[in-house]
C-alpha positions in Angstrom: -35.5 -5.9 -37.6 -32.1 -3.7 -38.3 -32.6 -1.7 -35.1 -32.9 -4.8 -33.3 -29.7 -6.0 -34.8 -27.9 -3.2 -34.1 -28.9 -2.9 -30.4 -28.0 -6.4 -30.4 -24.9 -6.0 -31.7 -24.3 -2.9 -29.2 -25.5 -4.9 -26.6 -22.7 -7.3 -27.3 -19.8 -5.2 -27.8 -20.4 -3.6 -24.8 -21.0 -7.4 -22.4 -17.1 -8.7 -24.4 -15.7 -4.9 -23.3 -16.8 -5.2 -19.7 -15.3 -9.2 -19.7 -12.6 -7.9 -20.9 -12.1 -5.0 -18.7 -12.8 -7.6 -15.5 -10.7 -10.4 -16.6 -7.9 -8.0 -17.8 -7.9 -6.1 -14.4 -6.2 -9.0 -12.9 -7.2 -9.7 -9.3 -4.9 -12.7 -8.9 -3.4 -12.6 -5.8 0.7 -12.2 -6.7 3.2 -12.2 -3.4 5.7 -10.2 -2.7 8.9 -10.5 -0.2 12.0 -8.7 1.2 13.7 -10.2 3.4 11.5 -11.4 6.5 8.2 -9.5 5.3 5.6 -11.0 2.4 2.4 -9.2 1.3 0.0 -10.3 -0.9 -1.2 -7.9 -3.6 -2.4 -8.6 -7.1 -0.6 -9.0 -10.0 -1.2 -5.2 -11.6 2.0 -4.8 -9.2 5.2 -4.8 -10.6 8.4 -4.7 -8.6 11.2 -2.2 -9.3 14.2 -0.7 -7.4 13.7 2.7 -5.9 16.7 4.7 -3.7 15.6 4.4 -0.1 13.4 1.5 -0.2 13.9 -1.9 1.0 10.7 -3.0 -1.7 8.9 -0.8 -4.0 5.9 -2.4 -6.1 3.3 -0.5 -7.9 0.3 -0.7 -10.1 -1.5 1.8 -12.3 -2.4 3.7 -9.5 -1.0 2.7 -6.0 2.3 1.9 -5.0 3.6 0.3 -2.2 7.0 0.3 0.2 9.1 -1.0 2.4 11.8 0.2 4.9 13.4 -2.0 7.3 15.3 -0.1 10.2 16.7 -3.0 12.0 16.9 -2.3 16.2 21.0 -2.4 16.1 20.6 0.1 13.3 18.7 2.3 15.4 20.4 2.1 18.8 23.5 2.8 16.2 21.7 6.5 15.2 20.6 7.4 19.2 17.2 5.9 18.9 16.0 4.4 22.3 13.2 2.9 21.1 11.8 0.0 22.9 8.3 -1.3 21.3 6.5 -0.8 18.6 4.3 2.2 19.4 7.5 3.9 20.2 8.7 3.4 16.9 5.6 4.5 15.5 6.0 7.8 17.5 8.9 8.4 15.9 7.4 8.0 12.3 4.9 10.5 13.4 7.4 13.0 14.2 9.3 13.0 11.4 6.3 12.7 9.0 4.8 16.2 11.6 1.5 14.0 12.3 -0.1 14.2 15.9 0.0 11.4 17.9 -3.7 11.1 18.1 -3.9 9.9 14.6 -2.0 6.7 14.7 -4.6 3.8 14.5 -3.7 0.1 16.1 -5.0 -2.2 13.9 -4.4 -6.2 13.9 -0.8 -6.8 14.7 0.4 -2.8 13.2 0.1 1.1 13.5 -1.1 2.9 10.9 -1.8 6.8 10.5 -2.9 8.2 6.8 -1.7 12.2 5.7 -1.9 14.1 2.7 0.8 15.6 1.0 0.4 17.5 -2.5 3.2 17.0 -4.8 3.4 19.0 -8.2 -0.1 20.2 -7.7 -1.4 16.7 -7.2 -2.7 15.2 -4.2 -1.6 12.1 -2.7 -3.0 10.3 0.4 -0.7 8.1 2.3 -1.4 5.3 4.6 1.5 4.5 6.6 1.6 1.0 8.3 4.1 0.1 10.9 4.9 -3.6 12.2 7.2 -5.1 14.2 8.9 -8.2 13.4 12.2 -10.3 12.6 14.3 -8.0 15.2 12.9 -5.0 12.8 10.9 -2.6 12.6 8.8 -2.1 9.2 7.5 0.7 7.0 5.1 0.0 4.8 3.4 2.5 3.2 0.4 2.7 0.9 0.2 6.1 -1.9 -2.4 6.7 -3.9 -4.0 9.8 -5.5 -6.2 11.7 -3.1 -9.4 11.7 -5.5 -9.2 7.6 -5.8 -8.6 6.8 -1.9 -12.1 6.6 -1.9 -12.5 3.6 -4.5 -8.8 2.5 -3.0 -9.1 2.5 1.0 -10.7 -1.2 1.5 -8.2 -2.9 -0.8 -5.4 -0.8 1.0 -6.3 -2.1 4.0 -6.9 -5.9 2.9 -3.4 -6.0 1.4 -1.7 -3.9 4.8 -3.7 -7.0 6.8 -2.1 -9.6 4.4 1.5 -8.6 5.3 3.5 -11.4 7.5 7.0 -11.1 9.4 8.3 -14.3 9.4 
């Protein structure tokens, strides 16, 4: 009758930790906006201020930017750029990524590269839109080792952004 108790017991502590652990991993979906652009992600993402980036939210373990290059701003620099997969072309360059890795997908551009920082690996997933008389950055980082467990959320939030 005690060991029964006791796996019982066991048994419940460890159903109220995995409740906890879901309902405290908030899925709620949370919106966030700069300017023209709004993407849905959840509310682990917190916003901050970051130099160089129009928006910069992160969670435990993937953050997420912005830049906005508007065309004026462009043209201004020497940029001749005149649609979107020219724009993404240029991203590519600068970022030394071949052009037969940039992926259309829905209404964006995306490419993904590694780059290993401090001895850790990150995987980035660059996504590229058009919108507003700008073009738009957004970019997805996570460590390497969790793209895995990461990649289909990634690409649900990247399909949630709008250009209004």
């Amino acid at each position: 009758m005690k060991n029964n108790f006791k796996k019982l017991t066991l048994l419940g502590l460890v159903l109220m930790m995995c409740i906890t652990f879901l309902t405290g991993c908030s899925k709620d979906p949370k919106n966030f906006t700069y300017g023209a652009l709004t993407v849905t992600l959840n509310k682990t993402f917190k916003e901050s201020s970051r130099n160089g980036f129009d928006l910069y939210v992160s969670s435990e373990n993937v953050i997420f930017s912005v830049v906005e290059e508007t065309e004026e701003n462009l043209e201004f620099s020497g940029y001749t750029i005149s649609n979107l997969k020219g724009y993404c072309e240029e991203i590519m360059l600068l970022n030394n990524v071949s052009e037969d890795s940039l992926v259309q997908r829905n209404n964006y551009y995306y490419f993904i590269n590694k780059k290993t920082i401090s001895g850790a690996s990150y995987t980035y997933v660059h996504c590229m839109y058009y919108g507003a008389g700008s073009y738009w950055v957004c970019e997805f980082v996570c460590k390497t080792k969790d793209y895995d467990s990461y990649k289909e959320r990634i690409f649900k939030w990247a399909d949630s952004i709008t250009i209004q």
